[in-house]
C-alpha positions in Angstrom: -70.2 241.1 63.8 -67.4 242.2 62.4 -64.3 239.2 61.4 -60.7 239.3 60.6 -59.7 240.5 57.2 -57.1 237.4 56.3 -54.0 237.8 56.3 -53.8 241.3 58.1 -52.0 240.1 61.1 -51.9 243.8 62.5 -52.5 242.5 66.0 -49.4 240.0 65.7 -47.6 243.2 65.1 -48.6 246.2 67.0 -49.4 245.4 70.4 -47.4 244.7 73.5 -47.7 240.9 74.7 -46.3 240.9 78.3 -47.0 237.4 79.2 -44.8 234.5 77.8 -45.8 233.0 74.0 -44.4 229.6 72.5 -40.6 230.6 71.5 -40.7 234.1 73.1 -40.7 233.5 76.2 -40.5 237.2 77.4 -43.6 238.5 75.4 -43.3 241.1 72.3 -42.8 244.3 72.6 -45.3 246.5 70.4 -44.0 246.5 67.0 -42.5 243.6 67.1 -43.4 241.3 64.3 -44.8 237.3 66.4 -42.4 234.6 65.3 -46.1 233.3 64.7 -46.9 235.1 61.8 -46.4 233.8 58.5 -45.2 236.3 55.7 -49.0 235.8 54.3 -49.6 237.7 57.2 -51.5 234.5 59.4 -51.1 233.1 62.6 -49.6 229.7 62.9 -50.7 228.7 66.0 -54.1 229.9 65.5 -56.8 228.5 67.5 -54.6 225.5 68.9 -53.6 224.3 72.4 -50.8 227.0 72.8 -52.6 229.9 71.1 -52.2 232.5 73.7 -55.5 233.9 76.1 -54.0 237.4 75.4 -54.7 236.6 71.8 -57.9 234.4 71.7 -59.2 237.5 74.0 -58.5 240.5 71.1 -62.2 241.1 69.7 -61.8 242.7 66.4 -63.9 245.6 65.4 -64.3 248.3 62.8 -62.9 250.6 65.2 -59.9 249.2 65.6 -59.1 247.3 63.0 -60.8 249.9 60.2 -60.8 249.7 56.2 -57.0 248.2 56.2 -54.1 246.7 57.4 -52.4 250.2 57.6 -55.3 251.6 59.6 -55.2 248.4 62.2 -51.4 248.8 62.5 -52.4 252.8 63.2 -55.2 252.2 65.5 -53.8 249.5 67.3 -50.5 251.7 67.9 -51.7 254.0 68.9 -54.1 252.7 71.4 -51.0 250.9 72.3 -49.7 254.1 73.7 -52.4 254.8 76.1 -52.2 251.8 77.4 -48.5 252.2 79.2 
């Protein structure tokens, strides 16, 4: 099973959100950084009652999150785009 690298935060970054998140209340657009993520590059509402489904629902995997950060924020962009 493959786990989160800590601190990558790709996820927060790249992908669209379209349903409403605790103090953005329209979403995120993909590339938008979540007001969420902590410049260590982790999720401050992580696991608790307002952590989004969207979120808890995001399975990572060597395939999309890779060898790096800059290959998740790749992959994840551009999967991203196929998905509009």
């Amino acid at each position: 099973m493959f786990v989160c690298r800590p601190g990558c935060g790709a996820c927060c970054i790249a992908i669209s959100i379209s349903s409403p998140l605790p103090g953005m209340p329209d979403g995120k657009k993909a590339g938008e950084r979540c007001v969420h993520l902590d410049d260590q590059g982790f999720c401050l509402i992580y696991n608790s009652n307002v952590f989004p489904l969207v979120c808890k629902n995001f399975k990572p995997s060597i395939e999309v999150c890779g060898k790096s950060r800059s290959h998740a924020l790749s992959k994840l962009a551009e999967l991203e785009m196929y998905t509009k």
